[in-house]
C-alpha positions in Angstrom: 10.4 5.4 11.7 7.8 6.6 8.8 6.1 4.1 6.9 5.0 3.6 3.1 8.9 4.7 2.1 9.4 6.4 -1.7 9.5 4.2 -4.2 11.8 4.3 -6.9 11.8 6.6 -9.9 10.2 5.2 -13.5 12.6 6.5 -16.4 9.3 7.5 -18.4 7.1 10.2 -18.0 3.6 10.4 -18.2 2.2 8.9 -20.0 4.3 7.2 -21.5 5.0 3.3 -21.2 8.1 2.7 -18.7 10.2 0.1 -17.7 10.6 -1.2 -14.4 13.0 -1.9 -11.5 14.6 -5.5 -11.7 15.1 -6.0 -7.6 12.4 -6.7 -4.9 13.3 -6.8 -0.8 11.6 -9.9 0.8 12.9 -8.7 3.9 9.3 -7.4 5.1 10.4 -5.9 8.4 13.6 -4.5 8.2 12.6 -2.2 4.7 9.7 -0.1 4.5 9.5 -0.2 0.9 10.9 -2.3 -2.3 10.8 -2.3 -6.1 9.1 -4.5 -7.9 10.1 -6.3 -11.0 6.4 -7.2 -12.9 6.0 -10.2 -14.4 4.7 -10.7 -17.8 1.1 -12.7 -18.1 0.5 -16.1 -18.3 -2.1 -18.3 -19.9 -4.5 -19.7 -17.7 -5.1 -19.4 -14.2 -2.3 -20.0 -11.8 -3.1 -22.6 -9.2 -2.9 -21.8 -5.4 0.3 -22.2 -4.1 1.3 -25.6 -2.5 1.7 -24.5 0.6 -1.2 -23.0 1.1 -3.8 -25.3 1.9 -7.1 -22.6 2.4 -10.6 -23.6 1.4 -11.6 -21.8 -2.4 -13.7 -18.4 -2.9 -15.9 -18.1 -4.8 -17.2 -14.5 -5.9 -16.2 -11.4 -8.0 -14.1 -8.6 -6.3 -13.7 -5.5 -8.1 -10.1 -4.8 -7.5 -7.4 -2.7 -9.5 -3.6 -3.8 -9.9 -0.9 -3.8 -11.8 0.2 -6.3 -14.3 3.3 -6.7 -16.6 2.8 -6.9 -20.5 5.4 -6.8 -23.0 7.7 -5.6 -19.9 6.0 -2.5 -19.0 3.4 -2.3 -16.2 -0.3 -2.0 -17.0 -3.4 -1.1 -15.0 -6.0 -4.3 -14.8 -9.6 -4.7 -13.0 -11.2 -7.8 -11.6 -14.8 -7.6 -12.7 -17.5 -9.9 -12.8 -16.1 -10.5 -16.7 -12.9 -11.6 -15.3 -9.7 -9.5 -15.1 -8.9 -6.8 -17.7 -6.5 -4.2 -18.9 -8.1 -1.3 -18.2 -7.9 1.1 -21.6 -8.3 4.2 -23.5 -11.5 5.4 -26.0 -10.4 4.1 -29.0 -7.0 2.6 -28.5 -6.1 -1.1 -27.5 -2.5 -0.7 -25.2 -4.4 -0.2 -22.2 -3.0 2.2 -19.4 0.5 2.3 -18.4 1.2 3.0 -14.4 1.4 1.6 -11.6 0.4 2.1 -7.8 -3.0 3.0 -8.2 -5.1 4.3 -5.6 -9.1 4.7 -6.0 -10.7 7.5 -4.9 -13.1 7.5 -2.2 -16.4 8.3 -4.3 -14.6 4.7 -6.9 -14.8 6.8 -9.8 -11.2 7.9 -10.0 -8.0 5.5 -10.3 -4.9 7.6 -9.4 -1.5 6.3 -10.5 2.4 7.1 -11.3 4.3 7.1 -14.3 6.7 8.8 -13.7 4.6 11.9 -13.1 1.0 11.1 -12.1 -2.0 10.2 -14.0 -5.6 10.2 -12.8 -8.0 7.2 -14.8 -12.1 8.8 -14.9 -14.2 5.3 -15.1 -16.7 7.0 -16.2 -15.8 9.3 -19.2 -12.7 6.6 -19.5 -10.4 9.6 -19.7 -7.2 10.1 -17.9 -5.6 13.4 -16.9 -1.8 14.2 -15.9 -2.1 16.4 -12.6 1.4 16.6 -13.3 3.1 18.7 -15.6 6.0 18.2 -17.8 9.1 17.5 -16.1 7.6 17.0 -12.7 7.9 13.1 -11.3 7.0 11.5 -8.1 8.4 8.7 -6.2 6.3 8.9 -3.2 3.0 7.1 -2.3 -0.6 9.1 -3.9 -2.9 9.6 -0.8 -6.5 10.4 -1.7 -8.3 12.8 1.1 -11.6 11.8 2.9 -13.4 14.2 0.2 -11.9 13.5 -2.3 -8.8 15.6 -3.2 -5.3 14.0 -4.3 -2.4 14.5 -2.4 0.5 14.2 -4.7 4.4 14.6 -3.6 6.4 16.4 -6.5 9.8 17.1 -8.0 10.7 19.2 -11.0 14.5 17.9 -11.5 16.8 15.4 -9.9 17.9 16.3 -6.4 15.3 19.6 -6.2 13.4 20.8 -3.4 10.3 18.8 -3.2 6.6 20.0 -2.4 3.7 18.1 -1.6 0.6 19.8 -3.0 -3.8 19.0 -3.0 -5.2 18.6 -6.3 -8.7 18.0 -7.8 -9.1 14.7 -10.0 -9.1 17.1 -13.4 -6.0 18.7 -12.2 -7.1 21.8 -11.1 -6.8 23.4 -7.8 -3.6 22.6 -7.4 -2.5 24.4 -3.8 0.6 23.6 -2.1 0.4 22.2 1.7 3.9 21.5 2.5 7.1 22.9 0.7 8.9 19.5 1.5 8.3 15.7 0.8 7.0 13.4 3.8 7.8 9.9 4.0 4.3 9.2 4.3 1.0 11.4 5.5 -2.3 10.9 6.6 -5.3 12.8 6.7 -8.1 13.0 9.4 -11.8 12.4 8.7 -12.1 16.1 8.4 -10.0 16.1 5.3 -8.0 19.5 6.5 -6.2 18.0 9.2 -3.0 15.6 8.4 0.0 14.1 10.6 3.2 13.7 8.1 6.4 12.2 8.6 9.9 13.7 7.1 12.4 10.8 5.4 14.6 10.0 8.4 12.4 12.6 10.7 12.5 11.3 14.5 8.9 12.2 14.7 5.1 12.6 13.4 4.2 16.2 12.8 0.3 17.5 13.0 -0.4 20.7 11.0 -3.9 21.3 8.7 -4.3 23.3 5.5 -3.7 25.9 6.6 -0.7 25.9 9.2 -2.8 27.3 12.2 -0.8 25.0 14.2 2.2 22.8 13.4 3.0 20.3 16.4 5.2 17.4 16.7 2.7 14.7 18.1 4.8 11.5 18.1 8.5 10.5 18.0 9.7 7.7 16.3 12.9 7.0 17.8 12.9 5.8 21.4 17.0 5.4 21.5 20.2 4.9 19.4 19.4 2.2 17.1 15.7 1.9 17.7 12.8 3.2 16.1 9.0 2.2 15.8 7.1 2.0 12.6 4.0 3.7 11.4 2.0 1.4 9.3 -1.6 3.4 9.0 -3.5 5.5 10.8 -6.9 6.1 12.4 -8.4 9.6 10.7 -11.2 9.3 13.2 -9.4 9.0 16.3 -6.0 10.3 15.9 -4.5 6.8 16.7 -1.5 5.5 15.0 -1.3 2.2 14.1 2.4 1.0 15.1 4.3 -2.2 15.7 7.8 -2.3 17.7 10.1 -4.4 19.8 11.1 -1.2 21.7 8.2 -0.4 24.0 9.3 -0.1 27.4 9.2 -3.7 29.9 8.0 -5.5 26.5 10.1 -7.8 25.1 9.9 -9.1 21.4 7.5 -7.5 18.4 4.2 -6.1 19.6 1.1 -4.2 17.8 -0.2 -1.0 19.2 -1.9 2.5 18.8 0.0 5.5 19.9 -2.9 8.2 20.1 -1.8 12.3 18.8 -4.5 13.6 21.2 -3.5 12.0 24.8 -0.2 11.2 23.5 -0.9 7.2 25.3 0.2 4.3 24.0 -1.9 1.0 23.9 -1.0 -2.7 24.0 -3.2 -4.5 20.9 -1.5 -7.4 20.8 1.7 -8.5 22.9 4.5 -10.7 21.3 4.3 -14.0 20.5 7.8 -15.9 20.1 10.1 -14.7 18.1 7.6 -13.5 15.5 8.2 -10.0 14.0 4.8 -8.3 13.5 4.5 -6.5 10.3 2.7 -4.6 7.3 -0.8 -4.1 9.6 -3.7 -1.7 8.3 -7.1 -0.9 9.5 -9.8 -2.3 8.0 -12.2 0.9 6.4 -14.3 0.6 9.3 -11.8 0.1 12.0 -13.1 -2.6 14.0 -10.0 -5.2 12.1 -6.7 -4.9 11.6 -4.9 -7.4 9.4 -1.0 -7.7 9.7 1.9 -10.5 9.0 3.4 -12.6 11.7 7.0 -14.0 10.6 10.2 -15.9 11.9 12.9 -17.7 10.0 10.3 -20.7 10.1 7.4 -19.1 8.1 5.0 -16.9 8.3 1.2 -16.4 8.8 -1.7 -13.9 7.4 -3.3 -12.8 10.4 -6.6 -11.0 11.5 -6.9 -8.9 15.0 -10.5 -7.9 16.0 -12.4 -7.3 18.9 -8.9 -8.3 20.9 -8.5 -12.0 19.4 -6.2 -13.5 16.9 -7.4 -15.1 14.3 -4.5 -16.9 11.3 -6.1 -16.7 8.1 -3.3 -18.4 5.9 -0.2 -20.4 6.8 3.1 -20.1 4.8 5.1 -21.7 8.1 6.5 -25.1 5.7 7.1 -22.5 3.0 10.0 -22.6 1.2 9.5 -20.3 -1.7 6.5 -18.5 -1.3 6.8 -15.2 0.6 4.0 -12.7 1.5 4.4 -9.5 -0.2 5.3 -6.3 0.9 3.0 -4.5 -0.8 0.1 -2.9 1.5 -3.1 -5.5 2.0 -6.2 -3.4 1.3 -9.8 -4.3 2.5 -12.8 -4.3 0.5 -15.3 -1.8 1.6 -17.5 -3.7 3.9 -14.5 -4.9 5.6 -14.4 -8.8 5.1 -12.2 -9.6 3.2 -8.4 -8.4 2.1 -6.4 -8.4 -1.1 -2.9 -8.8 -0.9 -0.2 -10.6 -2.8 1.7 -13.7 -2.1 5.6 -14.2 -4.1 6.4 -17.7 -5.7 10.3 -18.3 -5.6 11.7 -20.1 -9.2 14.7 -20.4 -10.4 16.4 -21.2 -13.7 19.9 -21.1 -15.3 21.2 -20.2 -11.8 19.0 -17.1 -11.6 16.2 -16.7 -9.1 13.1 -15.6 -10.9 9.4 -14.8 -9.1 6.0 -14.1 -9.5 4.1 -12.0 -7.8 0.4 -13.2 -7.6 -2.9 -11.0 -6.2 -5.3 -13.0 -4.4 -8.8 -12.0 -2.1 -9.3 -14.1 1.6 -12.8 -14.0 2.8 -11.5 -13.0 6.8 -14.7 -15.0 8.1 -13.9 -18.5 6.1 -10.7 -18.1 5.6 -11.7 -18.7 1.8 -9.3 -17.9 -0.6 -9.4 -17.0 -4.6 -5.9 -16.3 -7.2 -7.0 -13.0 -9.0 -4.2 -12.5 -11.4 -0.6 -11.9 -11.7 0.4 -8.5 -10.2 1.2 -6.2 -7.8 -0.3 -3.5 -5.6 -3.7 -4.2 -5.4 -6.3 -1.8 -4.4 -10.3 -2.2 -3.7 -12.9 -0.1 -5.0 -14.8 1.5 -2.1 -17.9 1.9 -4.1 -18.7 -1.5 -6.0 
């Protein structure tokens, strides 16, 4: 099964303000994706959730999300000033998109809206790679050098076509005439493994389709699949969890490799926890995932073969982890990711969805802002 599923469609295009979806999944292992309904800001700080009960962080983390205000999503950054909407030369509304992804060199800020819009922190200009009419609903993927890989459509229902594209929006050259579930490029930036929605396996091709090779199935019998989370660029490994690997019983993490086609045991199952949402950190030597059972759930760190439990939502009862993907910050210590509080009023259920930084040696822990998707600059 492909990971990093479409999201859905915004009903503005860019870059225009848009509305958002109204329904989230909580179900963090049976869905690869959900929508999320953004909050609108608070005043104040919010407090660290009751259940959690990890020491404070201090420090400032340069980290983009995206916020609600006045009901449409915004772009914000954590800086040393505190968080703020990141805006235009000479206007005061501030960005509309959301998903943003920063480029490897951290002077771009890549986003959808619809169709996609790329922020320049340095001129403070934005361009739309996209033309009029085109839209995305699939995740942006930024190459090792620097190009964007954005997943198009020009009209409901047409044939899609993922294509490169420089930051300014030239270059644009097309390298498959379909949409992947999700793709990944090797270190070399040319060669990529992609998935098809619904595909039974990984494909490996490059730029140029001197070879086209499927390198890993995703189906190992009626009913059962195993998930792709993220991938290993240097090595070729995939980075997997499954219940279905052969003589294992119960949710395990491992690497499937494209190269020697072996699979390797990371970490066997433990109980009856599912083992979920798991990505490298930049240098490869951690990987952070979710354990979880009806009971709770727990923040977890794998590296050099042990276990470590950063946070403990196992007494929870309406704070969830969130599905979105946890990024790492360049030097690989610590991980942002977001945490959903449970309310409820008038006999609706409300939410918030909070971004907050753990320091993976302390297990230290700061509240950044309301928001969702958070993403780290590689270059602070």
């Amino acid at each position: 099964m492909c990971s990093n599923g479409a999201r859905p469609r915004t009903n503005r295009m860019f870059p225009g303000p848009m509305k958002t979806s109204t329904t989230i999944g909580f179900l963090l292992f049976l869905s690869l994706s959900s929508c999320h309904d953004l909050v609108e800001p608070v005043l104040g700080p919010s407090p660290l959730p009751e259940d959690i009960t990890n020491p404070p962080l201090a420090g400032t983390f340069p980290v983009c999300y995206t916020k609600g205000v006045g009901g449409y999503p915004k772009l914000f950054l954590s800086s040393a000033g505190g968080a703020s909407m990141i805006g235009r030369p000479g206007t005061s509304g501030g960005i509309g998109g959301e998903y943003p992804e920063w480029s490897p060199d951290g002077r771009y800020i890549a986003f959808r809206a619809g169709g996609v819009g790329v922020h320049d922190l340095k001129s403070g200009r934005d361009t739309a790679v996209t033309a009029d009419g085109e839209w995305t609903e699939s995740p942006l993927v930024w190459t090792p050098d620097g190009h964007l890989c954005v997943t198009l459509r020009s009209a409901f229902g047409a044939p899609s076509a993922s294509y490169l594209v420089n930051p300014d929006g030239s270059g644009r050259r097309k390298i498959l005439d379909r949409a992947p579930a999700a793709i990944y490029f090797y270190d070399d930036s040319r060669t990529f493994v992609y998935c098809e929605p619904g595909g039974a396996a990984w494909y490996r091709t490059d730029l140029d389709h001197t070879v086209e090779e499927a390198v890993f199935p995703t189906t190992v019998g009626a009913g059962q699949y195993i998930t792709v989370r993220d991938f290993n660029g240097a090595t070729g490994d995939f980075l997997i969890n499954t219940n279905t690997i052969p003589g294992i019983s119960g949710s395990a993490l491992a690497t499937y490799n494209a190269d020697t086609r072996k699979l390797t045991l990371l970490l066997a199952p433990v109980g009856d926890y599912g083992i979920g949402l798991e990505r490298y950190s930049p240098d490869r030597s951690k990987i952070v995932f979710v354990e979880s059972n009806d009971r709770g759930s727990y923040l977890s760190v794998l590296a050099s073969g042990v276990k470590t439990r950063l946070a403990s939502l196992v007494n929870a009862s309406r704070t969830y982890f969130g599905s979105d993907p946890m990024h790492f910050s360049p030097e690989s210590r610590y991980v942002a990711f977001c945490m959903i509080n449970l309310g409820s009023s008038g006999g609706w259920v409300s939410y918030n969805s909070d971004v907050y930084v753990i320091d993976v040696a302390t297990r230290g822990l700061q509240h950044i802002d309301q928001g969702t998707s958070p993403c780290w600059n590689p270059r602070p």
